[in-house]
Each structure stands twice: as C-alpha cells, then as structure tokens.
One Martini backbone bead per residue (centre of mass of N, CA, C, O) as a GRO file, in nm:
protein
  246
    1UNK     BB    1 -17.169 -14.571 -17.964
    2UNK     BB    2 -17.330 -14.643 -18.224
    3UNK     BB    3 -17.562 -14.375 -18.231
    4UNK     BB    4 -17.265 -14.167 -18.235
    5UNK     BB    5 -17.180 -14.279 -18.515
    6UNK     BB    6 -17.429 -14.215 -18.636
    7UNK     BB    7 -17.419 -13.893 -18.601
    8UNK     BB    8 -17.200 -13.823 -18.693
    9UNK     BB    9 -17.210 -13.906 -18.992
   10UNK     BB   10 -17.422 -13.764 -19.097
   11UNK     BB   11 -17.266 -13.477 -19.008
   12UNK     BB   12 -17.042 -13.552 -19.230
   13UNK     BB   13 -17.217 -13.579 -19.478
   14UNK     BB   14 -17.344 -13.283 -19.449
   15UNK     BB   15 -17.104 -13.148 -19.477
   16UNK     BB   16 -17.004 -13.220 -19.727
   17UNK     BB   17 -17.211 -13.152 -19.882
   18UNK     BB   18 -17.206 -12.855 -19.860
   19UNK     BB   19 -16.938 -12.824 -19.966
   20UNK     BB   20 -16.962 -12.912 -20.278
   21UNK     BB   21 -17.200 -12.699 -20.326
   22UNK     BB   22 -16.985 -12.446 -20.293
   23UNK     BB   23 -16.827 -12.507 -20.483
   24UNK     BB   24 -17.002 -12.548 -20.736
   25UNK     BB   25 -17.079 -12.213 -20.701
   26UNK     BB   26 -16.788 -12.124 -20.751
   27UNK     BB   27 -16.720 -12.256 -20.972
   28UNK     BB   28 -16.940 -12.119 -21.184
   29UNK     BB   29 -16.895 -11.815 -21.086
   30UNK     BB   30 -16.557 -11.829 -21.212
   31UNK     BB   31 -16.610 -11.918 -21.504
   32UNK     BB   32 -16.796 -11.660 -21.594
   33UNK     BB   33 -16.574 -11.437 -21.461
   34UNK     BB   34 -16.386 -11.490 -21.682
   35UNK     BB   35 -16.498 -11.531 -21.898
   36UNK     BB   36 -16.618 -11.247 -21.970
   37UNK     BB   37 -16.310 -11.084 -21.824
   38UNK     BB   38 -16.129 -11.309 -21.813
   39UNK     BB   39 -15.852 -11.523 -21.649
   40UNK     BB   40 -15.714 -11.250 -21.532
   41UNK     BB   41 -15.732 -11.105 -21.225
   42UNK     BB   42 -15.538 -10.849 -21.301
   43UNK     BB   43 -15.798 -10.771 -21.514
   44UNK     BB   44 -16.062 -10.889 -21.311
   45UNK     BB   45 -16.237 -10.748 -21.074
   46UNK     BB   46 -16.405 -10.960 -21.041
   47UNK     BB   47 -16.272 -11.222 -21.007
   48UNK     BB   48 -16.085 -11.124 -20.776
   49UNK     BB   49 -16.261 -11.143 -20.588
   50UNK     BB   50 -16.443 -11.403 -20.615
   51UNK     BB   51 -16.163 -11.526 -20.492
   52UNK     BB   52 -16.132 -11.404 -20.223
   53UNK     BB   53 -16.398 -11.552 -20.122
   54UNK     BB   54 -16.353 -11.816 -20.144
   55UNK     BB   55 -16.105 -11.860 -19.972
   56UNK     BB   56 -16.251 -11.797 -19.713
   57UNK     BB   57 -16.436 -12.030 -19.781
   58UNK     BB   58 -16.262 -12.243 -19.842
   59UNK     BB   59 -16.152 -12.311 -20.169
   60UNK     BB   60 -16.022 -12.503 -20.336
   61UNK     BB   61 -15.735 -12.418 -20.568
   62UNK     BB   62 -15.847 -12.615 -20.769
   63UNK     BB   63 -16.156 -12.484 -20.794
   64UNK     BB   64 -16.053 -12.241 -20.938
   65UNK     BB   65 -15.884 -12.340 -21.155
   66UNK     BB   66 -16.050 -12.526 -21.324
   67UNK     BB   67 -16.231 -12.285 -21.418
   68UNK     BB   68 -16.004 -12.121 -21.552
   69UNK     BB   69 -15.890 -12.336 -21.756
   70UNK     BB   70 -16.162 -12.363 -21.902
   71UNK     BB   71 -16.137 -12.139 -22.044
   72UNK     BB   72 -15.832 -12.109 -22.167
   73UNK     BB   73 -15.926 -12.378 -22.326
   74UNK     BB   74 -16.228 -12.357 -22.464
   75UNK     BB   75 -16.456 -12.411 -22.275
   76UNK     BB   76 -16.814 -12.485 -22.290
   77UNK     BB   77 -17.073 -12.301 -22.078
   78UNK     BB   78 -17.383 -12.280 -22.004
   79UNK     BB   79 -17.540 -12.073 -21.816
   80UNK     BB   80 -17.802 -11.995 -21.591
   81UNK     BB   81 -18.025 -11.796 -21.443
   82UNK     BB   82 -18.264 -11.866 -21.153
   83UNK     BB   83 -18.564 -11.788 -20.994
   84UNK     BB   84 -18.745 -11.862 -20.735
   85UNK     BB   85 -19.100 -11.864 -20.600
   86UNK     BB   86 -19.235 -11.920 -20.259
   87UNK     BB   87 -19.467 -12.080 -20.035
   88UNK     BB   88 -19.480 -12.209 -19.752
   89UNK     BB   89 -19.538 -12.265 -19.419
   90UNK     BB   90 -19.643 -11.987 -19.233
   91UNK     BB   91 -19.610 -11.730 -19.403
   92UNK     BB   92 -19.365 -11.840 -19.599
   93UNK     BB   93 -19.083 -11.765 -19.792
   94UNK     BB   94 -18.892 -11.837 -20.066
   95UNK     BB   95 -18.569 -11.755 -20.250
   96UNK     BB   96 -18.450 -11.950 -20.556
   97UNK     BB   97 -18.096 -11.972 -20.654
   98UNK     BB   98 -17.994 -12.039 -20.954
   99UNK     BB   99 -17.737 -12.247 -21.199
  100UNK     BB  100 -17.756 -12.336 -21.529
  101UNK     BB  101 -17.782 -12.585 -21.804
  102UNK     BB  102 -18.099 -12.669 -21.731
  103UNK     BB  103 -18.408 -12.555 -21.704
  104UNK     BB  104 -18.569 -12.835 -21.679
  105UNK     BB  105 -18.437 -12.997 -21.469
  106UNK     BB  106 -18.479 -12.772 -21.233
  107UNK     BB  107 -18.745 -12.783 -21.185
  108UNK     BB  108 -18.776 -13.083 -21.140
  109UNK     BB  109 -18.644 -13.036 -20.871
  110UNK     BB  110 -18.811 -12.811 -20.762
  111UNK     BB  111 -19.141 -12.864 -20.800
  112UNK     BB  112 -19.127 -13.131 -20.562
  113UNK     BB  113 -19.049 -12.981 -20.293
  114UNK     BB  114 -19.271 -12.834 -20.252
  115UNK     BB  115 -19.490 -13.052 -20.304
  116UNK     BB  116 -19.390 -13.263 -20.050
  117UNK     BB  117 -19.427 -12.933 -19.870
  118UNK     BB  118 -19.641 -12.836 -19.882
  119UNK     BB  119 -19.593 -12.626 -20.131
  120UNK     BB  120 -19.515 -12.343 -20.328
  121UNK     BB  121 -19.507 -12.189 -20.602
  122UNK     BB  122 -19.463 -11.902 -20.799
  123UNK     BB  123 -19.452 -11.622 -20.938
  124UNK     BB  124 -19.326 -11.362 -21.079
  125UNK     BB  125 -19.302 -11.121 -20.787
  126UNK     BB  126 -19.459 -11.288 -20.535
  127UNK     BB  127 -19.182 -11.249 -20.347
  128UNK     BB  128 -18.959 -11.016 -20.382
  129UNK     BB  129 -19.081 -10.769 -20.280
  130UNK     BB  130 -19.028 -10.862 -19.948
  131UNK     BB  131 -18.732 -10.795 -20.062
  132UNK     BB  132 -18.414 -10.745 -20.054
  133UNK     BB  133 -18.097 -10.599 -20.239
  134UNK     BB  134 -17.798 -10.604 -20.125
  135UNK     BB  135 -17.504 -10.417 -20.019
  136UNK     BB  136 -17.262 -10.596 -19.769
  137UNK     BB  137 -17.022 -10.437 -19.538
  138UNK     BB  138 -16.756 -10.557 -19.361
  139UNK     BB  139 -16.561 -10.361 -19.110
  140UNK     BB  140 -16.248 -10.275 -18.954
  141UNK     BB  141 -16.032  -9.982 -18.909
  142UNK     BB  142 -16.309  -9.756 -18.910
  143UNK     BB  143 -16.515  -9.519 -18.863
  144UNK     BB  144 -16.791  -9.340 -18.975
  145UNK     BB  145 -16.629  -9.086 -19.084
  146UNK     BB  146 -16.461  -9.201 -19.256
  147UNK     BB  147 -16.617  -9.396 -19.449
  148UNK     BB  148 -16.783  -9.171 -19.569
  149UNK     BB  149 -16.513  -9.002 -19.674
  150UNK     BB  150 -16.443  -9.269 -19.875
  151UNK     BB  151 -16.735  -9.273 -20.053
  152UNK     BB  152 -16.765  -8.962 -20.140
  153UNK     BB  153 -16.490  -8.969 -20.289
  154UNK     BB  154 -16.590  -9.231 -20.480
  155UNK     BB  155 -16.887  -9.185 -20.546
  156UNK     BB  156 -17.031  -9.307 -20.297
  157UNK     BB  157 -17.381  -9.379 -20.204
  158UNK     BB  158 -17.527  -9.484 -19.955
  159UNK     BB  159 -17.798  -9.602 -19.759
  160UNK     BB  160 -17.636  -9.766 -19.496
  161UNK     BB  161 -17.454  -9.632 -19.204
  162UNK     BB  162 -17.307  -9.853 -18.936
  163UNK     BB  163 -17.221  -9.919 -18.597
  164UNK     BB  164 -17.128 -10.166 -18.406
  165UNK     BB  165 -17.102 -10.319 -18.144
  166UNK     BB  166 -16.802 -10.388 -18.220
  167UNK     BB  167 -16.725 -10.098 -18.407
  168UNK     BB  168 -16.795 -10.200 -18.669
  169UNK     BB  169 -16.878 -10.095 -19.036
  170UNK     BB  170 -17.194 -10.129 -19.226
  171UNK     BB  171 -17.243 -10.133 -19.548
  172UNK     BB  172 -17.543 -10.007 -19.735
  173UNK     BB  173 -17.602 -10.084 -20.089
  174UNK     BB  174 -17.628 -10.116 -20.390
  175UNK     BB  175 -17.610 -10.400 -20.564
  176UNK     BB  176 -17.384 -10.269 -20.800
  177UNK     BB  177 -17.195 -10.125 -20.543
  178UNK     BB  178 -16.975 -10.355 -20.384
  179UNK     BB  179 -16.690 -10.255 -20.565
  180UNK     BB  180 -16.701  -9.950 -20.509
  181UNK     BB  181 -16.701  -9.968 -20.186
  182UNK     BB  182 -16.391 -10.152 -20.154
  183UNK     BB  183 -16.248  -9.937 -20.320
  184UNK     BB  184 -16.292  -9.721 -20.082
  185UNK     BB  185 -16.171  -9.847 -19.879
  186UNK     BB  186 -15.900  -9.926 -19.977
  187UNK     BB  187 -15.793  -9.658 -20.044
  188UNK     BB  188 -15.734  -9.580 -19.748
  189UNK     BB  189 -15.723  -9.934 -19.645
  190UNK     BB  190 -15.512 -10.179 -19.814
  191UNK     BB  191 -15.557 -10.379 -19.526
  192UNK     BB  192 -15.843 -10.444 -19.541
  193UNK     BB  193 -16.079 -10.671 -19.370
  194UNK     BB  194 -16.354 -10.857 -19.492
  195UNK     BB  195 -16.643 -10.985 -19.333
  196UNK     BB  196 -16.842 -10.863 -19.533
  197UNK     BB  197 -16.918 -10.955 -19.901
  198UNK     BB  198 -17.215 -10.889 -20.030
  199UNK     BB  199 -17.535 -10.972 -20.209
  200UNK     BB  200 -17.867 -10.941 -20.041
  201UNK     BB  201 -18.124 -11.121 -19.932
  202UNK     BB  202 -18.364 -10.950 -19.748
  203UNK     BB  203 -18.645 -10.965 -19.513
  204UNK     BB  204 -18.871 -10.710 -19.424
  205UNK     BB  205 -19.021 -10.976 -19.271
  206UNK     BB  206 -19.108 -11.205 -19.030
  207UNK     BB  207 -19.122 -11.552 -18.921
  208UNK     BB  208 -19.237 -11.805 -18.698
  209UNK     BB  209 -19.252 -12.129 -18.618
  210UNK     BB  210 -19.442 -12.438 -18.561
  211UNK     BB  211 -19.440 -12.745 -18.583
  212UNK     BB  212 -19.577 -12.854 -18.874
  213UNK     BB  213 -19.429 -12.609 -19.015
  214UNK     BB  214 -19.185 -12.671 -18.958
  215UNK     BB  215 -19.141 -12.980 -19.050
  216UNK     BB  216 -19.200 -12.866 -19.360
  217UNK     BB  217 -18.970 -12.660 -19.386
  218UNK     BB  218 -18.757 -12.853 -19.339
  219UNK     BB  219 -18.843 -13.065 -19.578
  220UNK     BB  220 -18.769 -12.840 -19.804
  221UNK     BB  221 -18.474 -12.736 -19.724
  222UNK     BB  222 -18.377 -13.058 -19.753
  223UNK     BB  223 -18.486 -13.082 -20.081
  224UNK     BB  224 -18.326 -12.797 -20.186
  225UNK     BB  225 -18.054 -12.913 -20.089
  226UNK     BB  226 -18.042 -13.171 -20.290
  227UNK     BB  227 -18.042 -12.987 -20.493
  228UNK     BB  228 -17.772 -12.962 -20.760
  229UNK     BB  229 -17.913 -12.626 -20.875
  230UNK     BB  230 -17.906 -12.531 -20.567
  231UNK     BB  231 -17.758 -12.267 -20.443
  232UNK     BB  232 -17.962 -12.015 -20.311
  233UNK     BB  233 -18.155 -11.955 -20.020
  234UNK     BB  234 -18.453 -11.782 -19.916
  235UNK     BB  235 -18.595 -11.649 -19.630
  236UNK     BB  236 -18.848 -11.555 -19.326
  237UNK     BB  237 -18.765 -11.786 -19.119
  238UNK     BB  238 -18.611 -11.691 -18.781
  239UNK     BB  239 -18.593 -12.011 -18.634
  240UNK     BB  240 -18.418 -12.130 -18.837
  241UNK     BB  241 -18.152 -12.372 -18.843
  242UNK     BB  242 -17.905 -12.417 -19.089
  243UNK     BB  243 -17.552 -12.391 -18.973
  244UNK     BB  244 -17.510 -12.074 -19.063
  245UNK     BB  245 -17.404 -11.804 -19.138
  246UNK     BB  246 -17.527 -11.466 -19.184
   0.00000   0.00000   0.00000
C-alpha cells in the first residue's frame, strides 16, 4: 500500500506540473494576444480563438481573465519567442520553443539539459529544416467535397485534405492560414466543433530509440520539462510516450 501511494503522489505531482506548465503558456500567450490586438475577444479574432483553445484544454477561467486584466490595467511584460534546436542521443533531434522575458535565464535553464543528457544544442536551422510546420484542423459533420468547396469560397488554398479512418475531415495548410482555414469552415457550417486546430510542428521523419538512447532521451525530456521557460518540445522519436496526446 505504501509503495502504491508512493506512484500515485509522484503521478498527481507529475499531473500538477504539466498542468501549471499549460496554464502558464496560455497565460503568456493569451496576454501577447490581448496587448497585440485589443483585450476584447470580440473585437480580436485572434484572441478569441487563443480563449476558445484554452477553454478546451480546460485551462481555468481565472487564468485567462487574469492575463486580459493584465493589458486592460496597462501592466507591462514584455514576452519573446526563442527557440531551441539540438540533438539528442541516436540520430534524434528536437525543437525547444520558448517564450520568456529573460533571454539569457532561459539559455541557462535550456542548455545545461541537453548537457545532463550527453545531448547538444545545434546552431539556429540545424534542425527546423528535418520539420514541417503547418495549420492542422480536424473536424467532423462535413464530407471532403463540402469542405474543399467551403475553402475554395473563402479563397484558402489548402495544402492536403484528407478524410480520416473515422470520417472527420483533417485539412493541412500553411502556418499563417489557420484562422482562415476555421472561418471557411465555421462560414458553413456554425456549429461545427474543432477536434485540433492549431500550427504543427511535424518530423519529416522519425526514429525509434532503445536501451541507453531511450534513458537519455527521457532523462532530456524530463529536464527539458523542469525548465519553466520551455513551452512546447517537439522531437522526432515515434516510441517516446509523453503521456499526452498528439
């Protein structure tokens, strides 16, 4: 029983940090997002969004109001995106994106992990070339000819639609066209419910890991996750299970 209750804390501390972590990147960019274009979701497409994704994502009503208040009240925080690249152990690599307000803190925390996990950091473009970065939407209650003919009305281009093992609908276009892709989409149908909207960050192609490669890749991801200026890692090795869903 003591063993037992020894996994479950670590489990629910384990859970804890992650949502903290969560909450503190919707904090920040929901911030961004406010100051940007205005603290009125309904005056800022973009906001508004950025609001509906937390909610999903179960990130509590205080922490958005908190973030928007911040703006309204003329508090400043001056955030800025970095991002990392490196390589891990057996031939894998990884994309660190950060958003700090603290350039040189976020190094120290960033590049003493890769260090711990004999792994290195790599020069700006040594790594984002092996990955794709794309608008990833999935929806269901719209056939593929419905939705090629509701994106061609709002002239987005996608770059690949796809109807899924399940019938939803998987439309990939480019990065900037996001918002464009769920407004032809919503332009039809108003009710529809996005199972993913957001901008991905794909490996081209990946590797498995085993033995030695695998405990340094997790003792990496796990120090990678203690930093509290990394927001979102991306990796290209497919046996790595992180506990969440991609």
């Amino acid at each position: 029983m003591g063993r037992a209750h020894e996994v479950r804390k670590v489990a629910m501390a384990k859970t804890a940090a992650k949502k903290a972590k969560l909450y503190s990147r919707y904090g920040k960019e929901i911030y961004l997002a406010a100051k940007a274009g205005g603290p009125e979701p309904d005056g800022n497409l973009a906001l508004r969004r950025l609001i509906e994704k937390a909610k999903k994502e179960q990130v509590p009503a205080d922490v958005i109001k908190r973030a928007i208040d911040k703006v309204k009240s003329g508090a400043t925080e001056n955030y800025e995106p970095i991002q990392f690249e490196g390589f891990g152990p057996g031939n894998s690599t990884l994309i660190v994106k950060c958003l700090t307000d603290n350039i040189n803190r976020t190094i120290s925390q960033v590049r003493p992990a890769f260090t711990k996990a004999k792994s290195k950091l790599g020069a700006e473009g040594s790594v984002a070339y092996l990955y794709d970065i794309e608008s990833t939407v999935i929806f269901g209650g719209m056939d593929e000819e419905e939705a090629l003919d509701a994106l061609i009305m709002a002239d987005v281009e996608p770059k690949d639609l796809i109807t899924m093992d399940d019938g939803k609908i998987k439309v990939i276009g480019e990065p900037t066209d996001l918002n464009k892709i769920k407004t032809a989409i919503e332009e039809v149908k108003p009710d529809v419910e996005f199972d993913v909207d957001e901008i991905t960050t794909t490996p081209q192609s990946t590797v498995e890991l085993e033995g030695d490669d695998m405990m340094l890749f997790e003792r990496l991801m796990g120090l990678l996750d203690e930093c509290d200026d990394v927001d979102q890692v991306f990796h290209n090795v497919s046996n790595y299970d992180d506990g969440e869903e991609e």
